[in-house]
N, C-alpha and C positions, 0 to 999 in steps of 0.2 A: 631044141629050139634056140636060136641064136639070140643074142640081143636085141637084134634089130629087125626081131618080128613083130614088134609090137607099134613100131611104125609103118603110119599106114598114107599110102600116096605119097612117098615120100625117098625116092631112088634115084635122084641127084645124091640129097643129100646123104643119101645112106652111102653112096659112092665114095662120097668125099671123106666120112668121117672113117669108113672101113681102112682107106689108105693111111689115113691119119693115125690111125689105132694100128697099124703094122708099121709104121717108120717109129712112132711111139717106141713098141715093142723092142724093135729093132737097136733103139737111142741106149734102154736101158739094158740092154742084151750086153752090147758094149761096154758100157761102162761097167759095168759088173764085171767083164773079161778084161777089163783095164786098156781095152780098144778107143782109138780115137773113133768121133761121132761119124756119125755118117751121112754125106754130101747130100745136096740138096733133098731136107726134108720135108714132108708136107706137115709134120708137128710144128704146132703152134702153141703157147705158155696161154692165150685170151682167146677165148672162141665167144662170139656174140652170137645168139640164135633166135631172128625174129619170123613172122608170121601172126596172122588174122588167129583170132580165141579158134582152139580147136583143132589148130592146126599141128599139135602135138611140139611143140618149143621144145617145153621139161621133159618128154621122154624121150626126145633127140637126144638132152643133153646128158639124163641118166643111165641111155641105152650106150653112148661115149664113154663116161666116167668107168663103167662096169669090164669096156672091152679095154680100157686102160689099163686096167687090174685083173685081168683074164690071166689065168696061170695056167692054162691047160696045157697039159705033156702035148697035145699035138701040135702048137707050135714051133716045136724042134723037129716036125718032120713036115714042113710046110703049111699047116693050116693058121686059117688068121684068127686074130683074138676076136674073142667076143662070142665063144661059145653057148655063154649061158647057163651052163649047166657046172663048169667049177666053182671051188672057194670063191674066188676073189667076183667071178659075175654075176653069184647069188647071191652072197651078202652087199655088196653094192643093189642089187635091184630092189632088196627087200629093205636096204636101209640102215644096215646093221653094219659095212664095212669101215671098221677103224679109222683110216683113212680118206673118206669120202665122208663132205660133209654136207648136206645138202639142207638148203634154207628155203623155205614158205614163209610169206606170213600170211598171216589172218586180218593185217590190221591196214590203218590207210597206206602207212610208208614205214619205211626201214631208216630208223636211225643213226646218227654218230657212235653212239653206246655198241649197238650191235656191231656194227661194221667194224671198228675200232678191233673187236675180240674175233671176227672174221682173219682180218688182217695180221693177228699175232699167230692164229691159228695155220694161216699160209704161208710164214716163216718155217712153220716146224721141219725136218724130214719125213719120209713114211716110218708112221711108226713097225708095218711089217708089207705091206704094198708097196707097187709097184712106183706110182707116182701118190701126192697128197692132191686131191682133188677136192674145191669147190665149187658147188652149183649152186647158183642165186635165182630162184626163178622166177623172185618179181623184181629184176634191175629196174624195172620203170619206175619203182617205190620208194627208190633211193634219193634223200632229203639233199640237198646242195651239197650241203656241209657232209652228208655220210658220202658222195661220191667223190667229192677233194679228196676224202680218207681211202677211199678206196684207189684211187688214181695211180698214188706212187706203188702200192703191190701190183696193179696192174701193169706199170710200166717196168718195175723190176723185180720180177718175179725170184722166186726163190728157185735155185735148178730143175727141184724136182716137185713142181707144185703148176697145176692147171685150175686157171679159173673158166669156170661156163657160164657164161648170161645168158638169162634168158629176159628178153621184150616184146612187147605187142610191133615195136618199128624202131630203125635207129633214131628216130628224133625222140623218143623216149627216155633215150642214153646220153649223158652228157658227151658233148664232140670229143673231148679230150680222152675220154675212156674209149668211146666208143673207134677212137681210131687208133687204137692200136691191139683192137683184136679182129681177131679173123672172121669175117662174117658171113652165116649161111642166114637163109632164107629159106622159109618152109611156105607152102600152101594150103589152101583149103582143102582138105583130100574129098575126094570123088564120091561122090554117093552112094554110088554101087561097093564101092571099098570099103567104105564104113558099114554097111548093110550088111556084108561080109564077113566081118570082123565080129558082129553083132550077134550073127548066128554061130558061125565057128566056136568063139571063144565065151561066148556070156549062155549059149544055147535058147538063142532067142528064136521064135517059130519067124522066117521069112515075111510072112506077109508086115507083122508089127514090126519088123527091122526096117525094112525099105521105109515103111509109113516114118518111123523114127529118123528115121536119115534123111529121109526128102522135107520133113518137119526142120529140121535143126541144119539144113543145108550143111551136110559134112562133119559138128562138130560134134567129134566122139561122144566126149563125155555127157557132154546134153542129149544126144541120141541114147545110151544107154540110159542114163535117168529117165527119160520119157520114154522108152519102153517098159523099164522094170517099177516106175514108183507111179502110183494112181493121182497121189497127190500131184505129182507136177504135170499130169494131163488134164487132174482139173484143174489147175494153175492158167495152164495155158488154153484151156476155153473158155473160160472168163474172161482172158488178157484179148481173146479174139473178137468174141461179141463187143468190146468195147464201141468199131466203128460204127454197132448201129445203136445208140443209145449214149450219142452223142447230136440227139436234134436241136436240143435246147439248151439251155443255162444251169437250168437243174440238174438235168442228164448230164450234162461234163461236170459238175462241180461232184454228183455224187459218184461217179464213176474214179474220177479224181480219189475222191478220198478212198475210195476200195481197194484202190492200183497202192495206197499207200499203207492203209490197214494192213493188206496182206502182207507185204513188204516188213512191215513192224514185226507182227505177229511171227513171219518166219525166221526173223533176227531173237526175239522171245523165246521160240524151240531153240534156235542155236546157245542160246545162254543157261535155258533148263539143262540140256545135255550135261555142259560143259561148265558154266562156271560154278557150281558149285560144288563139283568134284574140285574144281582148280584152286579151290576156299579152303575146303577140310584138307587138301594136300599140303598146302602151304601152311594152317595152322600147325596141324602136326609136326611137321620139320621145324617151325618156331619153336617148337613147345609148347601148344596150347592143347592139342589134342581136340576130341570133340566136344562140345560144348563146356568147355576151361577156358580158363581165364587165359589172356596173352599175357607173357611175359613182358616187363618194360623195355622199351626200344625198340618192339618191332611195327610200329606201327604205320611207322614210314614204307616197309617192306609190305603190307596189308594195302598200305592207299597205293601203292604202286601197281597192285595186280587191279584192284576195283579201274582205276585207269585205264590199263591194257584191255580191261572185259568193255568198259564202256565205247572204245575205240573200235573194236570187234565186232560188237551190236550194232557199231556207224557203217562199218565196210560189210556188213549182213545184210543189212539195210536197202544199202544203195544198190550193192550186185544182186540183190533179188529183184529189184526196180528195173537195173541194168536189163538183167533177161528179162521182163515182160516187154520195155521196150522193143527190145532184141525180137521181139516175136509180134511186137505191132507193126515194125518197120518188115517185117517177110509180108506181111498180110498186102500192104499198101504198096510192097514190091509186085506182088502177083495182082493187085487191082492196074497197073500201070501197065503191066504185060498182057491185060485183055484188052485195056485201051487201046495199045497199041497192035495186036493183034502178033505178040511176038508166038515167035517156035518153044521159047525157053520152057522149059518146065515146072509148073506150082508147084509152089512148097507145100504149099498150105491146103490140099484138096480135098481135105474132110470139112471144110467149109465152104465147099466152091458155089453154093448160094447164096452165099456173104457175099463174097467176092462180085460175082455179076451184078447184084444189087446193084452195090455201091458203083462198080465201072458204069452202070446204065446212065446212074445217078450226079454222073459230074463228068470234069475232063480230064484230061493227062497235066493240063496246066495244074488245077486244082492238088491231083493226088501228087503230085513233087512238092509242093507246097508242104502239106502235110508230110510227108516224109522231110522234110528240112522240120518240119516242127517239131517232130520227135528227134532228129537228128539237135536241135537247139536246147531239149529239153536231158538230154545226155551232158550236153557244155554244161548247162546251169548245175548239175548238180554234181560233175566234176570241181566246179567253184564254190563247193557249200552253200549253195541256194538251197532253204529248206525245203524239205522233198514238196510238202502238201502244195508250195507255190510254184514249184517249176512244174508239178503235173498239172495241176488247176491251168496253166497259163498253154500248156502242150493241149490239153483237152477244149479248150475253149477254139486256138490255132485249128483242130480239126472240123469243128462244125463251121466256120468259114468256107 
């Protein structure tokens, strides 16, 4: 299996990055035999990689870093990197390769601190790989001041060191970074592809793929969850019935607070799992052990994680809000498409009595409105608008 099987609808780009990863190959090939480099490259030191949620960014850029560091013997008899199956493209995929550092966060934005130790870290050489490879896969989280810091390794990169961004768009990116890496563009992949992929690889039975795929219009990873976890199908039939049990003031205000409830509660699982493994871990390494006393001076070190876990619970929070949106705004896309009496195909057709209801029930003027509402109710809480008032004001917008 190659690297770049796991990208799906996605063969421009796979195009692009395969030659990239053989001129790569090629670069270091050279310089290892004390050969001058070799004329016009398609390798690039900054690759920007945006696309709509879904659209597979981060496995663009991990299924890249992997064929960078591909060592297979078949490349000395023509084949290109990114096998998959050697040292350097399986400890890259699974996370483990020395050399490749690959960053998430969990939290609202990525800081100067972090960044600062990114950028010492893209100085170094490979310590036994091919190039030193960083992947950032939420460049959009990058605070002013962490992208100044980022700037100059992007501009002067160390010989043998690649950076990968990944962004929802390049206005995400600040101008100055973002232009001087090389930028692909990925798509929403095709329905039928991800359905595909669903059954192939997760062994999901056909019918509940397609339904999962034409649900989450193409994106993977929400299609897999909503096929495999019960909880996030009921999730998302509560987030559907919303449009009819928005006739009144009551009905939006308490529907409002349910869309926020849930929201909370599953920020709440995310902290049960998680923080308090991340508590007794850090005590320990203090010297506290379980239930002992902290040693003097690390207390600073203790508020500093409670910080980070509260910032987590915020960005749990919101992307769980995010995706119900996300799945109101499909509902109100497929009531506008019977309005209009389009060809396109429902997402959403395990409610298509919902759907005609409410098309019977209003005009094409009306349900754009309401999609601008929800579309308004995304900004607001981009700006820290607290959630219960930016939904309360989006659910009141729909019974209008």
């Amino acid at each position: 299996m190659a690297v770049w099987d796991d990208l799906v609808g996605q063969a421009k780009v796979e195009e692009q990055l395969a030659a990239a990863a053989r001129d790569a190959d090629a670069l270091v090939t050279a310089h290892s035999a004390g050969e001058p480099d070799p004329e016009a490259s398609k390798m690039t030191h900054a690759w920007l990689f945006t696309g709509p949620p879904g659209s597979g960014r981060a496995t663009a850029a991990r299924a890249f870093a992997a064929a960078l560091q591909c060592v297979s013997p078949d490349r000395a008899l023509g084949g290109a990197p990114g096998c998959g199956f050697c040292d350097g493209c399986h400890t890259t995929l699974v996370g483990t390769h020395a050399d490749v550092e690959i960053v998430r966060t969990d939290l609202l934005s990525i800081g100067v601190k972090e960044t600062r130790e990114l950028v010492r870290r893209a100085q170094l050489s490979p310590a036994g790989g091919r190039w030193q490879v960083i992947v950032l896969e939420d460049a959009d989280r990058l605070t002013e001041g962490a992208g100044n810091v980022l700037l100059k390794a992007v501009e002067e990169p160390a010989p043998r060191t690649v950076w990968l961004l990944c962004a929802p768009s390049l206005e995400d990116v600040l101008p100055t970074i973002r232009s001087r890496c090389r930028h692909l563009t990925l798509r929403t992949p095709p329905v039928e592809a991800v359905a595909d992929v669903l059954v192939r690889r997760d062994g999901i039975e056909p019918e509940a793929a397609h339904a999962a795929a034409r649900a989450t219009q193409g994106h993977i990873d929400r299609a897999r969850r909503l096929a495999t976890d019960e909880r996030a199908r009921a999730r998302r039939s509560v987030v559907l019935k919303l449009p009819l049990r928005v006739d009144d003031v009551g009905g939006c205000l308490k529907a409002a607070q349910e869309l926020v409830d849930a929201a909370a509660e599953d920020a709440k699982q995310v902290a049960e799992e998680v923080d308090v493994k991340e508590t007794e871990e850090l005590k320990t390494a203090l010297g506290g052990g379980q239930g002992g006393r902290m040693p003097r001076g690390t207390a600073g070190a203790m508020k500093e994680l409670e910080e980070r876990q509260k910032r987590r619970k915020t960005r749990t929070q919101r992307d769980s809000l995010d995706l119900a949106l996300t799945d109101l705004t499909g509902f109100y896309r497929d009531v506008l498409a019977l309005q209009l009496r389009s060809r396109s195909a429902l997402a959403n057709t395990d409610v298509r009595d919902a759907l005609e209801r409410i098309a019977r029930g209003t005009t094409p003027e009306r349900t754009l409105r309401r999609i601008e509402a929800i579309l308004a109710c995304r900004q607001a809480l981009d700006r820290n608008v607290a959630p219960l008032l930016a939904v309360e004001a989006m659910t009141m917008a729909l019974r209008d």
